[in-house]
Biotite code that builds the C-alpha atoms (Angstrom):
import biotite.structure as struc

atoms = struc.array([
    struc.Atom([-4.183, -108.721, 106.136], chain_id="A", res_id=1, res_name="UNK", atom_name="CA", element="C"),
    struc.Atom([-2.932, -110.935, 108.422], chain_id="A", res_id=2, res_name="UNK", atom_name="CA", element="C"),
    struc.Atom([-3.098, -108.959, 111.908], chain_id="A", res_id=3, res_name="UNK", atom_name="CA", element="C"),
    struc.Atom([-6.951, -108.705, 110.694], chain_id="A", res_id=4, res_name="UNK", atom_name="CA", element="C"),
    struc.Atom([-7.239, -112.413, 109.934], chain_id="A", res_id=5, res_name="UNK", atom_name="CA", element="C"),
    struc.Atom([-5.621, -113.059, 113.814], chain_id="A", res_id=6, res_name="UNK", atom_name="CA", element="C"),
    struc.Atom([-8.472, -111.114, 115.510], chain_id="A", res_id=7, res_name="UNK", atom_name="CA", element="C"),
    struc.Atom([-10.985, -112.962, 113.553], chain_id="A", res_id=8, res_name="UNK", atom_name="CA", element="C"),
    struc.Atom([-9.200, -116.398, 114.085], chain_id="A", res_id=9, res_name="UNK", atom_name="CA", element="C"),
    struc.Atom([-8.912, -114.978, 118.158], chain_id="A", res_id=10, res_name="UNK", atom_name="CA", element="C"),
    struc.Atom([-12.449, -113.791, 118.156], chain_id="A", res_id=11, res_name="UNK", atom_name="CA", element="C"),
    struc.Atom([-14.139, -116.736, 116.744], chain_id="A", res_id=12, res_name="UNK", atom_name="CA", element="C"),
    struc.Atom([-12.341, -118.400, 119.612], chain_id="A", res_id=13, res_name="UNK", atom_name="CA", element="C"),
    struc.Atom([-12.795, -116.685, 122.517], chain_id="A", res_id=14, res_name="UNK", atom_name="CA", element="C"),
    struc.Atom([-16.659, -116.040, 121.387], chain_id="A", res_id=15, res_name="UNK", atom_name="CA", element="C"),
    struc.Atom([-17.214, -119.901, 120.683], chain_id="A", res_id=16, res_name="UNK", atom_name="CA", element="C"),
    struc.Atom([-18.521, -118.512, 117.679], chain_id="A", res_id=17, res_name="UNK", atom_name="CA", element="C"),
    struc.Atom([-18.685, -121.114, 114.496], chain_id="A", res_id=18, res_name="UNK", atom_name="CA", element="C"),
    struc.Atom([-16.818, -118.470, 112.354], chain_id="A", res_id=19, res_name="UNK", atom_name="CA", element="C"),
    struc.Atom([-15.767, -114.634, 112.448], chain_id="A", res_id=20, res_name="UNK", atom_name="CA", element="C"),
    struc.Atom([-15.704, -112.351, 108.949], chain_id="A", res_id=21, res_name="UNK", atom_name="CA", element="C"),
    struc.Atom([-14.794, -108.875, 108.813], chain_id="A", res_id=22, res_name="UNK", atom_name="CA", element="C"),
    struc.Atom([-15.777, -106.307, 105.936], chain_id="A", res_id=23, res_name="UNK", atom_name="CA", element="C"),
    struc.Atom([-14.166, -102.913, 105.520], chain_id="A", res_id=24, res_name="UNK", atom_name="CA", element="C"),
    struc.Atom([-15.930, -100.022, 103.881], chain_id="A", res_id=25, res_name="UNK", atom_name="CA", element="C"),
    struc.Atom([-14.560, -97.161, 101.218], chain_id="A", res_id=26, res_name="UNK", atom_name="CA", element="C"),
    struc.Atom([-15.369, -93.274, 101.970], chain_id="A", res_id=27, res_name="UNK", atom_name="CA", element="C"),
    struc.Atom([-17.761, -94.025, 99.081], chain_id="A", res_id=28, res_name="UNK", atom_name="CA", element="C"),
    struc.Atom([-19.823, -96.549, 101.222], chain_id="A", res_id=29, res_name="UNK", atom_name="CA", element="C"),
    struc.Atom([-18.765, -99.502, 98.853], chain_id="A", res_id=30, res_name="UNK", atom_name="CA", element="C"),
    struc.Atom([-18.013, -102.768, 100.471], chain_id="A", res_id=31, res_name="UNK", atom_name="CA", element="C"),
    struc.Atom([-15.430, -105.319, 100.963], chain_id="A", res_id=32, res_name="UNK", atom_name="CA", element="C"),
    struc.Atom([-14.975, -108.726, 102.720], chain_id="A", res_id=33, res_name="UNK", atom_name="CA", element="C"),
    struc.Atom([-11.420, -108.294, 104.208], chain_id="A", res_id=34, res_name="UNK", atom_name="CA", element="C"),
    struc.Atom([-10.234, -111.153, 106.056], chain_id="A", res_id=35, res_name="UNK", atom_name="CA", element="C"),
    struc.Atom([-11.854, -113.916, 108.015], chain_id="A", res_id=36, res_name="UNK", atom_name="CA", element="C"),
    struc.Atom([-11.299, -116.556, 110.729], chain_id="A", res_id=37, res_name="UNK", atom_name="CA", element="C"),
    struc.Atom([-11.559, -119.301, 108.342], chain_id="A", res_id=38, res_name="UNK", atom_name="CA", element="C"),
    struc.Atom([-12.740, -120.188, 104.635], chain_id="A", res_id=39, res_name="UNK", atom_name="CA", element="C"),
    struc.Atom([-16.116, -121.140, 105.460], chain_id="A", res_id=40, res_name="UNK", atom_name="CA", element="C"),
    struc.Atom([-16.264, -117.852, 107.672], chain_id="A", res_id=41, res_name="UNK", atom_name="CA", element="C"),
    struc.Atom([-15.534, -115.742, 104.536], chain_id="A", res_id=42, res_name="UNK", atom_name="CA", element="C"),
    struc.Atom([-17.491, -117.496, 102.182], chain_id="A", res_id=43, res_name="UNK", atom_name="CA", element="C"),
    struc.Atom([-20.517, -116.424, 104.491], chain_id="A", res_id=44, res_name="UNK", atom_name="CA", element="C"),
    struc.Atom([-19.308, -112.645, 105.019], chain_id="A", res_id=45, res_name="UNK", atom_name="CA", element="C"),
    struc.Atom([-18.840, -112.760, 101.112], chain_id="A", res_id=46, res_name="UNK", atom_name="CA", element="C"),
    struc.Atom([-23.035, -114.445, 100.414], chain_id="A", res_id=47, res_name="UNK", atom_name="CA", element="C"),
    struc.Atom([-23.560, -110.550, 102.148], chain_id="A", res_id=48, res_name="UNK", atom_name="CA", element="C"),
    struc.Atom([-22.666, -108.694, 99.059], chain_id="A", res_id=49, res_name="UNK", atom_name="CA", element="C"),
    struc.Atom([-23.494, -111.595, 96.478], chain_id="A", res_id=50, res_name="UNK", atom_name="CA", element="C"),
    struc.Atom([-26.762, -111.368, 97.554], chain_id="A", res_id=51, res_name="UNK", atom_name="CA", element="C"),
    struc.Atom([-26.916, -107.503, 98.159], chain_id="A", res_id=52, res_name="UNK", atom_name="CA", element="C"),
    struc.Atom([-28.334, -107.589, 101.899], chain_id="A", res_id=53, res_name="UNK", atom_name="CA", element="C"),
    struc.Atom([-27.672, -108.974, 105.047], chain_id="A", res_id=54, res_name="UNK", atom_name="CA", element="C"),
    struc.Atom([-26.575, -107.979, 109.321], chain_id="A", res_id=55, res_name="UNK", atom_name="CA", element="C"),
    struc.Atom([-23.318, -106.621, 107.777], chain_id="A", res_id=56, res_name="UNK", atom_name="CA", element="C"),
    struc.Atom([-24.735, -104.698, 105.211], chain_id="A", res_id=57, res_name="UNK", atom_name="CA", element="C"),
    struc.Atom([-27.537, -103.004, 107.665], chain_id="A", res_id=58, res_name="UNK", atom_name="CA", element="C"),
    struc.Atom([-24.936, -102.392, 110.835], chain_id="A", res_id=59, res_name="UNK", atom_name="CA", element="C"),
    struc.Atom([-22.757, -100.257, 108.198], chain_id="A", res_id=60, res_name="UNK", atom_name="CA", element="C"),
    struc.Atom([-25.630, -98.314, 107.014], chain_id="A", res_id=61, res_name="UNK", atom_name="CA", element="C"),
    struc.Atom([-27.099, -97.648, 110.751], chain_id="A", res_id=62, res_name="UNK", atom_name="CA", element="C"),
    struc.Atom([-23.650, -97.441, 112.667], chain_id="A", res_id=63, res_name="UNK", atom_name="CA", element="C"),
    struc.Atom([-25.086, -99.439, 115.296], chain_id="A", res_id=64, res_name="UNK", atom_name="CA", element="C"),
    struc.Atom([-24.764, -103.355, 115.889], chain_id="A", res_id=65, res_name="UNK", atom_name="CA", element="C"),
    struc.Atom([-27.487, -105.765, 114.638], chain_id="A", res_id=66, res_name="UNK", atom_name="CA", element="C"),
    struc.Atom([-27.730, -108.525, 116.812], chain_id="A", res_id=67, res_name="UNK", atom_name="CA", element="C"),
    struc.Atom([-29.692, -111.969, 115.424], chain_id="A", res_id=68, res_name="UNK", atom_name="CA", element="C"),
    struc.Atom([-29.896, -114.317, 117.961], chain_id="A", res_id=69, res_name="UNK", atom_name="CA", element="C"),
    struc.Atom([-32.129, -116.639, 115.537], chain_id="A", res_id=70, res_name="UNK", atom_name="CA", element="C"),
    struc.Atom([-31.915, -116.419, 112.314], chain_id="A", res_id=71, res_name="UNK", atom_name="CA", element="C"),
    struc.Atom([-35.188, -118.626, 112.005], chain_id="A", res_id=72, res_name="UNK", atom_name="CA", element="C"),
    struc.Atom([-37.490, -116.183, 113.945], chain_id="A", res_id=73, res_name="UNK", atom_name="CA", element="C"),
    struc.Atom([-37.583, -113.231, 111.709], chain_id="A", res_id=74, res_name="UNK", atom_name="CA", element="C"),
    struc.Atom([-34.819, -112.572, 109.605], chain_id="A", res_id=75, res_name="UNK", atom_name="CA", element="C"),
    struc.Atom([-36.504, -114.423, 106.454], chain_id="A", res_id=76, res_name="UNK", atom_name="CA", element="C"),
    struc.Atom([-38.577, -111.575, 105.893], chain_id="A", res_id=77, res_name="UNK", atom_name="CA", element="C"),
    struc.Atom([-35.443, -109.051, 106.577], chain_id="A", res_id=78, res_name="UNK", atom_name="CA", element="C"),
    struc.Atom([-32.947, -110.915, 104.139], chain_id="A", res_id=79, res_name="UNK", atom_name="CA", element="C"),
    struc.Atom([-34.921, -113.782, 102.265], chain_id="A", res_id=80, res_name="UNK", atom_name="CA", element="C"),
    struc.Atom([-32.006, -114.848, 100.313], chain_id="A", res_id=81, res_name="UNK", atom_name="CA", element="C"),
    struc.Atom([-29.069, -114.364, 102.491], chain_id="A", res_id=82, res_name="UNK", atom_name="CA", element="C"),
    struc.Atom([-30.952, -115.952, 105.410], chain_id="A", res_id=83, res_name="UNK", atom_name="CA", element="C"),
    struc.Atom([-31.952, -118.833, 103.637], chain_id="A", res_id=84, res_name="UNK", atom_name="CA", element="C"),
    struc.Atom([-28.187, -119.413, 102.540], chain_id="A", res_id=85, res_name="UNK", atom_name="CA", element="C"),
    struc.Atom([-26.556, -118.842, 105.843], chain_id="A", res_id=86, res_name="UNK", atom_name="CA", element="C"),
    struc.Atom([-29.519, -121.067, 107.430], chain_id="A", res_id=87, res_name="UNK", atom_name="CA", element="C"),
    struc.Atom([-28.057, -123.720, 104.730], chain_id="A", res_id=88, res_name="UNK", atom_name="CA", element="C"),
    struc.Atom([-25.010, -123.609, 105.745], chain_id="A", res_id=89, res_name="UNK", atom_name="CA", element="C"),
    struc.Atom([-25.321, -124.361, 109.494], chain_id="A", res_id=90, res_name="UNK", atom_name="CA", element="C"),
    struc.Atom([-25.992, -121.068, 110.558], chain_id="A", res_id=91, res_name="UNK", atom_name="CA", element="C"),
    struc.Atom([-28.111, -119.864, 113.491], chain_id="A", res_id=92, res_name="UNK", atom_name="CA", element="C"),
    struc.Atom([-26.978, -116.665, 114.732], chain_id="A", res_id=93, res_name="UNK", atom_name="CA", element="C"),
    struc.Atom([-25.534, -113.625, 113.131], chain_id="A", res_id=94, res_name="UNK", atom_name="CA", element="C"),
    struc.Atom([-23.818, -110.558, 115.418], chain_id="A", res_id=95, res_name="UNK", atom_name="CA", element="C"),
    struc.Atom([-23.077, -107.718, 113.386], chain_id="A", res_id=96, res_name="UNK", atom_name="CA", element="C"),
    struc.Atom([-20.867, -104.721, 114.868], chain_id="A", res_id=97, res_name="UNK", atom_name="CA", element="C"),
    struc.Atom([-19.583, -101.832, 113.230], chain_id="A", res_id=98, res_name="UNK", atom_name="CA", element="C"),
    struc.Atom([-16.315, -100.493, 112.856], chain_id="A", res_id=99, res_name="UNK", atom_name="CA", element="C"),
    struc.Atom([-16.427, -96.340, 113.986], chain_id="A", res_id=100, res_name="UNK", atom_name="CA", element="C"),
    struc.Atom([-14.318, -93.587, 114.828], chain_id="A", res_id=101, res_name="UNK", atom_name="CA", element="C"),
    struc.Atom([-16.049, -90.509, 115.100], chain_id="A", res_id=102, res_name="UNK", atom_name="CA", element="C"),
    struc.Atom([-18.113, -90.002, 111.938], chain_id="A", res_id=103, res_name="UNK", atom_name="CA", element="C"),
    struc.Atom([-16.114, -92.175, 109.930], chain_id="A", res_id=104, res_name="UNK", atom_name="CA", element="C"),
    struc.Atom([-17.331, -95.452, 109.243], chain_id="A", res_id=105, res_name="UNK", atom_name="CA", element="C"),
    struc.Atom([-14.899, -97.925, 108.507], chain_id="A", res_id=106, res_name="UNK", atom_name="CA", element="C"),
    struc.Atom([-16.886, -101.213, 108.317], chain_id="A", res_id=107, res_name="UNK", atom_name="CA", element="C"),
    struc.Atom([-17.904, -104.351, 110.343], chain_id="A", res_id=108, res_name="UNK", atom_name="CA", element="C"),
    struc.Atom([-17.155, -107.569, 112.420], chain_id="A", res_id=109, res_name="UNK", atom_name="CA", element="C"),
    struc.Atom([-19.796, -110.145, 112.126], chain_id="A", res_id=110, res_name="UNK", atom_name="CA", element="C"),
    struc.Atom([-19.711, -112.818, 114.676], chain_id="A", res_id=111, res_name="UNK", atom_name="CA", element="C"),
    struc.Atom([-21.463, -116.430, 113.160], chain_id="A", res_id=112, res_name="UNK", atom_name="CA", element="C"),
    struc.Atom([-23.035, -119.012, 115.765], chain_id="A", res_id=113, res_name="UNK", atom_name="CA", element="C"),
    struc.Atom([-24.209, -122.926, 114.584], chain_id="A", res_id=114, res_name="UNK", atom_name="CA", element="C"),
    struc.Atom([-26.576, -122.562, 117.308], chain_id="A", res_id=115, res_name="UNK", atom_name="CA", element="C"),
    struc.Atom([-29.380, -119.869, 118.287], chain_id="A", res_id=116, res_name="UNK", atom_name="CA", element="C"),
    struc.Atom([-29.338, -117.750, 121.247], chain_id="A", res_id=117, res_name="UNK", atom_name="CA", element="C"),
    struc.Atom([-28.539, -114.312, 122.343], chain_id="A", res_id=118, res_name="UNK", atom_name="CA", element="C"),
    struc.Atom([-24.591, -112.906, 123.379], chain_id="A", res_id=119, res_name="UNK", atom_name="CA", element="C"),
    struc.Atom([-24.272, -112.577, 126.910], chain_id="A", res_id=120, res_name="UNK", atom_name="CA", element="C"),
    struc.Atom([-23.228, -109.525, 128.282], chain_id="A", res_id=121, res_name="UNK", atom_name="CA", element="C"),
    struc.Atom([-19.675, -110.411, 128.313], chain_id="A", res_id=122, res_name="UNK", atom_name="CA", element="C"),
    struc.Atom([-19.432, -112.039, 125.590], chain_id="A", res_id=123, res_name="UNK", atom_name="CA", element="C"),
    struc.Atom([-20.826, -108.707, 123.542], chain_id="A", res_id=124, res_name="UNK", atom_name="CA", element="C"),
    struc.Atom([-18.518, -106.496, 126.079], chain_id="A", res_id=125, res_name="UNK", atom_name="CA", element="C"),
    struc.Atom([-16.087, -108.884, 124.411], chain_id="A", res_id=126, res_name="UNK", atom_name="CA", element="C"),
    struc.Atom([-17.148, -108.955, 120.920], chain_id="A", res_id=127, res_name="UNK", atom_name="CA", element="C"),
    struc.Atom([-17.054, -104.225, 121.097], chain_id="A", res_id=128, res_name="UNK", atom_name="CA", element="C"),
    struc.Atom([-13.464, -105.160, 122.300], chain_id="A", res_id=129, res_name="UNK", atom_name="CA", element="C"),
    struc.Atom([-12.392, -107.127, 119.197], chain_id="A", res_id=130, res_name="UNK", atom_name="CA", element="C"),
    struc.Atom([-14.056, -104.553, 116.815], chain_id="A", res_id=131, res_name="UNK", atom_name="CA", element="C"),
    struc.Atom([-12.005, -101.373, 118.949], chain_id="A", res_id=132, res_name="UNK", atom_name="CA", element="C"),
    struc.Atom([-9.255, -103.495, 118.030], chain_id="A", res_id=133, res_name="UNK", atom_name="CA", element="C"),
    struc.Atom([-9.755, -104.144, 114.459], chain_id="A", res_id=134, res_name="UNK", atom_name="CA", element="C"),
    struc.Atom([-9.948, -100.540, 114.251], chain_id="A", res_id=135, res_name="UNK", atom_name="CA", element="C"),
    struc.Atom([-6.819, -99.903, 116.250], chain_id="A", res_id=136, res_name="UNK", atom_name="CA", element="C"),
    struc.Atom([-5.214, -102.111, 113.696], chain_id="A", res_id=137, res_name="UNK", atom_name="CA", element="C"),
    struc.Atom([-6.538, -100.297, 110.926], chain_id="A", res_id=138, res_name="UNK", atom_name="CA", element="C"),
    struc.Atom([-5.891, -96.891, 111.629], chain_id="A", res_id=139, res_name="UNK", atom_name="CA", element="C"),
    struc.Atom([-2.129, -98.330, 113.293], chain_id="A", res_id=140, res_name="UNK", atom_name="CA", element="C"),
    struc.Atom([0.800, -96.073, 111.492], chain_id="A", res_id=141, res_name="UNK", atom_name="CA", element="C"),
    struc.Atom([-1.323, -93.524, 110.551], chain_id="A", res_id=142, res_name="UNK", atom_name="CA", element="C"),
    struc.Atom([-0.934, -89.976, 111.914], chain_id="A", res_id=143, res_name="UNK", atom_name="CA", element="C"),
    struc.Atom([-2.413, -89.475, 115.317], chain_id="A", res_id=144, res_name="UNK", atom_name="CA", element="C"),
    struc.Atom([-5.538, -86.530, 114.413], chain_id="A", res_id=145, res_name="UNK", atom_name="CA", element="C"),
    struc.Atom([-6.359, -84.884, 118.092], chain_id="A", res_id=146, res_name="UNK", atom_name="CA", element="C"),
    struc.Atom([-10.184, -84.048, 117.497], chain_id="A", res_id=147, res_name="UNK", atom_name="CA", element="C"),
    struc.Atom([-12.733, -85.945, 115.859], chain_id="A", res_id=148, res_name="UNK", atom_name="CA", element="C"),
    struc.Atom([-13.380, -83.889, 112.679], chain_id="A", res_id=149, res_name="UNK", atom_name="CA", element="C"),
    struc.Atom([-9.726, -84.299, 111.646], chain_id="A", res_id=150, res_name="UNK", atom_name="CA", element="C"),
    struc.Atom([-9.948, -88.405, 112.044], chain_id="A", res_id=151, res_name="UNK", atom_name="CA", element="C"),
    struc.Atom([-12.327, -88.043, 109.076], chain_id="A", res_id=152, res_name="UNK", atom_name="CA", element="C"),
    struc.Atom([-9.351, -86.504, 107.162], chain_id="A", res_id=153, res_name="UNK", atom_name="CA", element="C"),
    struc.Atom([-6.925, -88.188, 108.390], chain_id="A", res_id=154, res_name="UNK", atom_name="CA", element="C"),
    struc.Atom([-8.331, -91.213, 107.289], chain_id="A", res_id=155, res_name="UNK", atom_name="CA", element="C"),
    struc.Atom([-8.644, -89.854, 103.632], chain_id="A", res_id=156, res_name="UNK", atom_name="CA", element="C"),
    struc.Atom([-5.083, -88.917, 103.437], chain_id="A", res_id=157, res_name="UNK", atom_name="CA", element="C"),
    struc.Atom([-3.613, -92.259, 104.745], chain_id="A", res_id=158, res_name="UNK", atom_name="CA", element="C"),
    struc.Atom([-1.990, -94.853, 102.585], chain_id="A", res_id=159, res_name="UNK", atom_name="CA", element="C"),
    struc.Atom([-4.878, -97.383, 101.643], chain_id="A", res_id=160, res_name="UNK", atom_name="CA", element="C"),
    struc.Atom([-3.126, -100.324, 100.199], chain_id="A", res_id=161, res_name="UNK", atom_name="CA", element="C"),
    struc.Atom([-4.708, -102.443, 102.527], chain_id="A", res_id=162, res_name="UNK", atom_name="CA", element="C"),
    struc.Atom([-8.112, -101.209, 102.266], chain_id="A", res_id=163, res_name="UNK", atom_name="CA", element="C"),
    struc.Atom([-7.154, -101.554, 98.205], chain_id="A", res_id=164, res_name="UNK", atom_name="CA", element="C"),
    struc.Atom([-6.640, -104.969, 98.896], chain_id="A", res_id=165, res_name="UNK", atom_name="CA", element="C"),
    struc.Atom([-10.225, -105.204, 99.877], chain_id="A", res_id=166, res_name="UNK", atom_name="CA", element="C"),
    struc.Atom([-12.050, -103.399, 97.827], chain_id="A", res_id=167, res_name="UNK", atom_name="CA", element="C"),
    struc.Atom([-9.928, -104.629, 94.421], chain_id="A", res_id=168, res_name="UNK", atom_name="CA", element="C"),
    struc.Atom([-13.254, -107.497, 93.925], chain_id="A", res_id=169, res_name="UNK", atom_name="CA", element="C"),
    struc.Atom([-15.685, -104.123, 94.146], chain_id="A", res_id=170, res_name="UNK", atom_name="CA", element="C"),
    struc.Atom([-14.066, -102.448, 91.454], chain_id="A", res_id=171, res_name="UNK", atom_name="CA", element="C"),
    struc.Atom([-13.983, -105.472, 89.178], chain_id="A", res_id=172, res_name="UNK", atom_name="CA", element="C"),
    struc.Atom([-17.835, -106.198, 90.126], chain_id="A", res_id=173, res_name="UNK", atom_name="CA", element="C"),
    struc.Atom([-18.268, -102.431, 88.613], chain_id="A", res_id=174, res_name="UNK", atom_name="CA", element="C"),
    struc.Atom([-16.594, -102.891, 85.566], chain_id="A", res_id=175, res_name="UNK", atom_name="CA", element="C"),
    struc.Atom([-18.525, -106.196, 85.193], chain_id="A", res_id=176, res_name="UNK", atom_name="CA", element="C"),
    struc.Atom([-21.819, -104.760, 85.561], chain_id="A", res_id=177, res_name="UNK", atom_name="CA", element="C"),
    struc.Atom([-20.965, -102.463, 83.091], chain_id="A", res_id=178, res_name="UNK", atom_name="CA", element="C"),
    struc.Atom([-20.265, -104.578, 80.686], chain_id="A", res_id=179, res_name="UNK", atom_name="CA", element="C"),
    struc.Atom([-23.070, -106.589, 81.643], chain_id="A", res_id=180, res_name="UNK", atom_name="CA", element="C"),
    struc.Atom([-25.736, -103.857, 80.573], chain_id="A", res_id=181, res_name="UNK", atom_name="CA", element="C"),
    struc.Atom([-23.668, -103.141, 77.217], chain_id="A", res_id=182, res_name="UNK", atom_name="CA", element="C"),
    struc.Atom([-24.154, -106.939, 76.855], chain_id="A", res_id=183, res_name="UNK", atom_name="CA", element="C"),
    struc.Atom([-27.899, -107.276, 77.644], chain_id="A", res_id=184, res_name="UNK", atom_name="CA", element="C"),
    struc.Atom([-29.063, -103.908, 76.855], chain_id="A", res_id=185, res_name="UNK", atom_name="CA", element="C"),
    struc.Atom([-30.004, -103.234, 80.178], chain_id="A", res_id=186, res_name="UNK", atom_name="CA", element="C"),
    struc.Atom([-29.770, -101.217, 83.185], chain_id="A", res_id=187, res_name="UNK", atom_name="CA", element="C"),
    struc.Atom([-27.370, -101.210, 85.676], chain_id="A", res_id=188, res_name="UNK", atom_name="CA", element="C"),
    struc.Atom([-29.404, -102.751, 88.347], chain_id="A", res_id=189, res_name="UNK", atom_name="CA", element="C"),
    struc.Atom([-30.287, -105.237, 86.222], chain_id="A", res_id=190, res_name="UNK", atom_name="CA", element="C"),
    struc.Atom([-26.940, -106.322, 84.872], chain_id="A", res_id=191, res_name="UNK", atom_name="CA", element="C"),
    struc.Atom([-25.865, -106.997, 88.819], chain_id="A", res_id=192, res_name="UNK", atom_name="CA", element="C"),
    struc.Atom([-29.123, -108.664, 88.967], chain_id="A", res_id=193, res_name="UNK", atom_name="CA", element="C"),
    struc.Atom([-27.918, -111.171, 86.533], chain_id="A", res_id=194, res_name="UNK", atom_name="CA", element="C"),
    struc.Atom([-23.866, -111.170, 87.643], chain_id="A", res_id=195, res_name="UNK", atom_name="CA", element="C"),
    struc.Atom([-25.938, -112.248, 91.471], chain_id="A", res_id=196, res_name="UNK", atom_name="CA", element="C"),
    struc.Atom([-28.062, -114.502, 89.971], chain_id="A", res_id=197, res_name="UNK", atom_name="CA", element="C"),
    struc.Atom([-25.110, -116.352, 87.970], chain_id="A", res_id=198, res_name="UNK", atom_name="CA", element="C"),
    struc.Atom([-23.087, -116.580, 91.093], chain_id="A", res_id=199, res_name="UNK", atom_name="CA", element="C"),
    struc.Atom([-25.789, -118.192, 93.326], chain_id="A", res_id=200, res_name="UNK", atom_name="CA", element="C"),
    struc.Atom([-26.718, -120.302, 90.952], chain_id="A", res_id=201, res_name="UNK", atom_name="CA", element="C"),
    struc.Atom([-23.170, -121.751, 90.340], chain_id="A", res_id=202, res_name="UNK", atom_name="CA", element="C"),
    struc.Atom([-22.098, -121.444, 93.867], chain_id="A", res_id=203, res_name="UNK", atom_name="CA", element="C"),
    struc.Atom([-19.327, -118.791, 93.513], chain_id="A", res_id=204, res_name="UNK", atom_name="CA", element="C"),
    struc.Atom([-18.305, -115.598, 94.705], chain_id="A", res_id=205, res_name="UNK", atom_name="CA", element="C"),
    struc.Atom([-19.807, -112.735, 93.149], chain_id="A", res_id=206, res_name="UNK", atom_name="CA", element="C"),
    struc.Atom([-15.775, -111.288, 92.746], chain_id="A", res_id=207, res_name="UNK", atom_name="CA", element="C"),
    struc.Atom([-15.153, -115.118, 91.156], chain_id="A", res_id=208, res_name="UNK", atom_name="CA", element="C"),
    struc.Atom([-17.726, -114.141, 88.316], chain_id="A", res_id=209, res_name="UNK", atom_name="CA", element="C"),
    struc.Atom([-16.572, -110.624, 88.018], chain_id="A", res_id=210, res_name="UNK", atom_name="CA", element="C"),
    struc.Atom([-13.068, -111.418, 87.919], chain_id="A", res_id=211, res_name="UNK", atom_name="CA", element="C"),
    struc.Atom([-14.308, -113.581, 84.471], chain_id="A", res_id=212, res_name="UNK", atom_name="CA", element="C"),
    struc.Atom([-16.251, -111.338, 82.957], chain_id="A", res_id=213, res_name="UNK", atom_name="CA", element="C"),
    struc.Atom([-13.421, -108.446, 83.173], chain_id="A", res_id=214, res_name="UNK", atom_name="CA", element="C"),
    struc.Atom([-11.610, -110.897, 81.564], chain_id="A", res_id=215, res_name="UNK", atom_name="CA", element="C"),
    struc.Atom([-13.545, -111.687, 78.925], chain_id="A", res_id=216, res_name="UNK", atom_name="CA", element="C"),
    struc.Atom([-13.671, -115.444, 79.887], chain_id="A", res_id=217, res_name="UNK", atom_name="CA", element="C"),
    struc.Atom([-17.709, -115.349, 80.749], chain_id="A", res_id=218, res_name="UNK", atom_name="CA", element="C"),
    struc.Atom([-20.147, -113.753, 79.113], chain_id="A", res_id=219, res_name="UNK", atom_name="CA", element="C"),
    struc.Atom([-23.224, -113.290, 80.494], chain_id="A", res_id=220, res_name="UNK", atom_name="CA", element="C"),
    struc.Atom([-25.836, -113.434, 77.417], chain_id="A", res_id=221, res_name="UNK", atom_name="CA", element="C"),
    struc.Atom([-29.511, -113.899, 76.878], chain_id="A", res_id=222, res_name="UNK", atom_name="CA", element="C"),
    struc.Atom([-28.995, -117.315, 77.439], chain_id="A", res_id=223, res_name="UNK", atom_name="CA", element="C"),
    struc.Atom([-26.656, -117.493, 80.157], chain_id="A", res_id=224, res_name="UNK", atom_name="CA", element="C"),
    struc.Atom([-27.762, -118.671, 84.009], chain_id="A", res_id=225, res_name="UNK", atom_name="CA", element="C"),
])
C-alpha cells in the first residue's frame, strides 16, 4: 500500500490539510481503511467504521462528495458519535470524495482540516485530482476494459490482494460479531453494538478488538465493557 500511502502523505500536503485517510470498498459494499498520510490520520478514517457512520461512510453510499466545512455547525445531529470524537481530536473540517469508475464504486479519500472553513475551488479541483489518482493506482496493471459496463467486470476479475489487505480487519470484525451473539445470546446488530461499544470505551480500533476475540483472547460477556 505504499503508492496509496504517498498520495495521502502528498495530498495532506499540498491541501494543508491536518491529515489525509483513504478507505476502499468490496463489490459487497463492506469497508476498509486502506492507507493514510499519517497515524493520527488513520486512526480518524478508522473512528468511521468503529462508530458505524461518518463523511466517508455517506460519500460511498451517495457516490457524490460530502463536504463539512464545520464540523461544529451541524454534523452533531448527522454523526453524534463520530463528530464528537473527531471534534476531540482537533478536528474541524471533514472533505469526503469518492472513489468511481463508471458504476463501480471503489471507495473514498477524506481530506481532515484542524481548522473550519470551506475548500476553495482549487483546492477541491485539487483534492478530485488526488482521488482520479488513487483510482489510477488502483485499477494500475489491470486489463484495460474499453466501455464502461466491462470496468465493472473487469474489476471483479482482477487480482485483489491489495484490496485483501484492506478488507482482512472486516472479515475478522464478522467472525467476531458472530461469536459475539453466540456469546450473549443476541442478535447480530447487537453483538457489533457491544464489539463498538468495547472499542470506544478502551480507545482501540474496532479491528484491534476483533482481532482478540477471533482469537479467543477477549471475551465479550455479560459483564464485559
Amino acid at each position: 500500500m505504499e503508492l496509496l500511502e504517498r498520495v495521502c502523505i502528498d495530498a495532506a500536503r499540498a491541501l494543508s490539510a491536518s491529515g489525509v485517510g483513504l478507505s476502499l470498498m468490496a463489490s459487497d459494499g463492506v469497508h476498509g481503511m486502506a492507507a493514510a498520510s499519517d497515524p493520527n490520520a488513520a486512526r480518524l478514517e478508522e473512528l468511521q467504521f468503529t462508530f458505524g457512520e461518518g463523511p466517508c461512510i455517506d460519500a460511498a453510499a451517495a457516490g457524490r462528495p460530502v463536504l463539512v466545512p464545520d464540523l461544529a455547525d451541524g454534523a452533531m445531529s448527522r454523526w453524534p458519535v463520530y463528530a464528537t470524537a473527531v471534534l476531540d481530536a482537533g478536528v474541524r473540517a471533514v472533505f469526503a470524495f469518492p472513489l468511481q469508475v463508471g458504476a463501480a464504486r471503489l471507495g473514498v479519500l477524506d481530506v481532515f482540516r484542524s481548522r473550519s472553513g470551506s475548500m476553495s475551488r482549487p483546492e477541491l479541483g485539487q483534492a478530485l485530482m488526488f482521488a482520479d489518482q488513487v483510482v489510477t493506482t488502483l485499477l494500475d496493471g489491470q486489463e484495460r476494459a474499453t466501455r464502461k459496463d466491462e470496468l465493472d467486470e473487469a474489476f471483479e476479475r482482477r487480482s485483489l490482494d491489495e484490496l485483501d489487505e484492506a478488507f482482512e480487519h472486516r472479515a475478522q470484525v464478522f467472525q467476531a460479531q458472530g461469536m459475539v451473539m453466540v456469546q450473549l445470546g443476541s442478535s447480530l446488530a447487537e453483538a457489533l453494538a457491544r464489539i463498538r461499544a468495547y472499542a470506544y470505551a478502551t480507545d482501540r480500533s474496532l479491528s484491534d478488538v476483533a482481532a482478540d476475540i477471533v482469537a479467543h483472547q477477549l471475551r465479550l460477556d455479560t459483564d464485559s465493557a
